[in-house]
N, C-alpha and C positions, 0 to 999 in steps of 0.2 A: 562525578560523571560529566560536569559542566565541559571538562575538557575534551572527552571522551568521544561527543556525540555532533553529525553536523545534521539542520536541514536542508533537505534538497527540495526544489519548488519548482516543477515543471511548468512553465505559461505558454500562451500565443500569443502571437503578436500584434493577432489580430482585436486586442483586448489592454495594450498597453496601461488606460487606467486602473482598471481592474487589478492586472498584474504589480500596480505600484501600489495599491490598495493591499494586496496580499503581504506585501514586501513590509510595509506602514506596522504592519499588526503585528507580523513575527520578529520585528523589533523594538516591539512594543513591550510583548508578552515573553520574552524569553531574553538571553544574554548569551544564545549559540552564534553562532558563526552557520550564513546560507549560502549555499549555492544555486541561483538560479537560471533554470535550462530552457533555451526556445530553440525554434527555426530560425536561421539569417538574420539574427537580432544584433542588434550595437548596445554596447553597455551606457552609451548618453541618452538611452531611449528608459531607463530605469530611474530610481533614486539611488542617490550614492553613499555610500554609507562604509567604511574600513571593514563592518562584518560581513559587507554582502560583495560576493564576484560571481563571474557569470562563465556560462558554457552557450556557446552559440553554435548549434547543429548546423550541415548546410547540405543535411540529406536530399535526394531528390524528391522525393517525397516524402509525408508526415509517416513516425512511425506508430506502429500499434500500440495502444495504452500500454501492453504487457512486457515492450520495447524500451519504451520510457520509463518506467520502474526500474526495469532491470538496468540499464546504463547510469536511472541515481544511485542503486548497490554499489555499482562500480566505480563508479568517478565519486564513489564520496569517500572522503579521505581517515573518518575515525571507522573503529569499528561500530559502532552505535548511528543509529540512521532512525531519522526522522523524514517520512516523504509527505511533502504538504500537499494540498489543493488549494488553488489561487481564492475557490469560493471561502472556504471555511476561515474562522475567524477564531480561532483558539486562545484563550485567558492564560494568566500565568499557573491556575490552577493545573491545567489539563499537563502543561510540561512537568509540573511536580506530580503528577499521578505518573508518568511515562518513565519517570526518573525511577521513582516508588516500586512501580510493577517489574519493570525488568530489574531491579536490585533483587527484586520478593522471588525471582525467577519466576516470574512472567514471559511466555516464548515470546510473546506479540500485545504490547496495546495500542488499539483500537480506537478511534471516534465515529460517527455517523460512517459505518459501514468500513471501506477502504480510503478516505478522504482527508482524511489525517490519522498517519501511524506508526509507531515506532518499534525497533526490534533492533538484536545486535544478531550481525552478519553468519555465528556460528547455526542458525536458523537454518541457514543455504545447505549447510553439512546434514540438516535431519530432514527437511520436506524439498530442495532444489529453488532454485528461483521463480520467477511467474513463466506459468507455462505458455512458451512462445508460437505453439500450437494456435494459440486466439488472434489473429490478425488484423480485430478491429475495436471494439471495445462493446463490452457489455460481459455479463458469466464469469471474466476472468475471477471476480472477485469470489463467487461462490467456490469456485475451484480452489483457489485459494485455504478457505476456512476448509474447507471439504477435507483438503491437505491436513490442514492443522489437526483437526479432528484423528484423522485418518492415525496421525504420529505420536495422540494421545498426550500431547501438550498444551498449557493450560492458557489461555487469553483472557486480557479485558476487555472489554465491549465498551463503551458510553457513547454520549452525545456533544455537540460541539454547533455552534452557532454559526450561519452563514449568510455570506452576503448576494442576494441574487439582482441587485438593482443595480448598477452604475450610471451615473449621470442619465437617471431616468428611464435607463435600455434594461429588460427584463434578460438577464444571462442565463440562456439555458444549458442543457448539458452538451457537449461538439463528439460525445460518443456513441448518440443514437445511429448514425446511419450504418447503414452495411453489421446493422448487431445479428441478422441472420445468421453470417457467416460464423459467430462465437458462439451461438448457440447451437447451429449444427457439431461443431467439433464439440463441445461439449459433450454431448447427448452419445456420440463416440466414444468418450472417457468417464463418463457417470451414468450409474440405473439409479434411478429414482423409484422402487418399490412400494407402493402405497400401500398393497394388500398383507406388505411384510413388515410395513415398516422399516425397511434397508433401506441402505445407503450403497453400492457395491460400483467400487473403484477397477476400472477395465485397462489402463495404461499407464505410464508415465507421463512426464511431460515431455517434447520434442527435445528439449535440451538438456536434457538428463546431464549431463557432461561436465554444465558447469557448476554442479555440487563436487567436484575437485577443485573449487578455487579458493576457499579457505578450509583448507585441510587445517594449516596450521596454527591456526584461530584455539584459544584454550575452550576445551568442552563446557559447558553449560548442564546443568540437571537441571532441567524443567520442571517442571510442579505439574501435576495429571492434568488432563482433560478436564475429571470430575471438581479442579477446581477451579476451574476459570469464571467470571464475572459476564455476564450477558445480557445483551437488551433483549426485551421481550419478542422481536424475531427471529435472533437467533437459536433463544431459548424454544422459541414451539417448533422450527426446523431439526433440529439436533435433539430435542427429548420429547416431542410428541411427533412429530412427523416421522423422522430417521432415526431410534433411537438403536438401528442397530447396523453395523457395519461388517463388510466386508470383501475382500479383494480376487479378482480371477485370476490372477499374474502369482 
């Protein structure tokens, strides 16, 4: 699969060491071939390296986390996609479970939440891409596994180590503000049922559309829901909170 799979590593620029700090470790820990993606960035502002090129956005403004995802599906060139976060510091260990899991037909594995994750593109064909409905950042992620769930394909879940210091500046997250806005649409497309125990899915996502973009991708059989691997919050989410689902569409 070494040849199969690239990562993609979305940065700002407003974080250059950090961002070459991300760069340092996923050629540390792996032997793929990165793409990595900013605003108005220069590739002399990186380390340089034959695995790693660059994508230099020059939107007018920053796009929604849900945007950024979706454009590494797209601009990455194998079927197989690994989407990094600058913080997270992944071992050679974690790329042989990624390797492992989707060979085992695993739909999606997972580290610390949505922060490093991998998956081959025929995923787009059974749940769509990240729903473009979220236009800031925060939910998407839940939405996401909700999906998964929802398609009754199987995930791994683990942990993954990160970096929050850079030259002594504590880096926190750049997707808190404006998360109202993710969390009202949300709340639009999920019921959260406590008294039932439901999960109940009310929409699609806004861009239903582009699950036509790898039609011709070879089908994948997934392995059930019932046997995916989980950290212990996804696990009290999905079999004591929500252990039951369903759809009004």
């Amino acid at each position: 699969m070494k040849d199969k799979i690239t990562i993609m590593l979305p940065v700002h620029r407003g974080n250059i060491p950090l961002a070459n700090e991300a760069l340092k470790c996923l050629l540390n820990s792996s032997n793929y071939n990165i793409i990595c993606i900013d605003d108005f960035g220069n590739d002399s502002d990186y380390i340089n390296d034959e695995r790693i090129t660059f994508i230099h956005n020059t939107f007018s403004e920053r796009q929604p986390l849900v945007k950024i995802w979706n454009q590494c599906i797209k601009e990455c060139p194998t079927d197989n996609v690994i989407i990094a976060s600058w913080r997270q510091r992944p071992t050679p260990e974690h790329f042989s479970i990624i390797e492992k899991m989707l060979n085992d037909r695993y739909a999606m594995v997972t580290f610390d939440g949505l922060h490093f994750f991998g998956f081959n593109k025929h995923l787009m064909n059974v749940i769509g891409f990240f729903d473009e409905g979220f236009t800031k950042g925060q939910y998407e992620d839940t939405d996401w596994f909700n999906r998964l769930r929802m398609a009754d394909v199987a995930i791994y879940a683990g942990d993954v180590e990160e970096q929050r210091h850079i030259n002594g500046q504590y880096v926190s997250s750049m997707w808190l503000d404006g998360f109202e806005a993710n969390r009202d649409y949300y709340h639009t497309k999920w019921e959260e049922n406590t008294q039932t125990n439901t999960l109940t899915q009310k929409k699609e996502e806004v861009n239903i559309i582009d699950r036509n973009t790898y039609q011709e991708l070879k089908p994948i059989n997934y392995r059930k829901w019932e046997d995916s691997i989980l950290t212990d919050n996804l696990n009290n989410y999905y079999h004591n909170l929500f252990y039951n689902i369903s759809k009004t569409f």
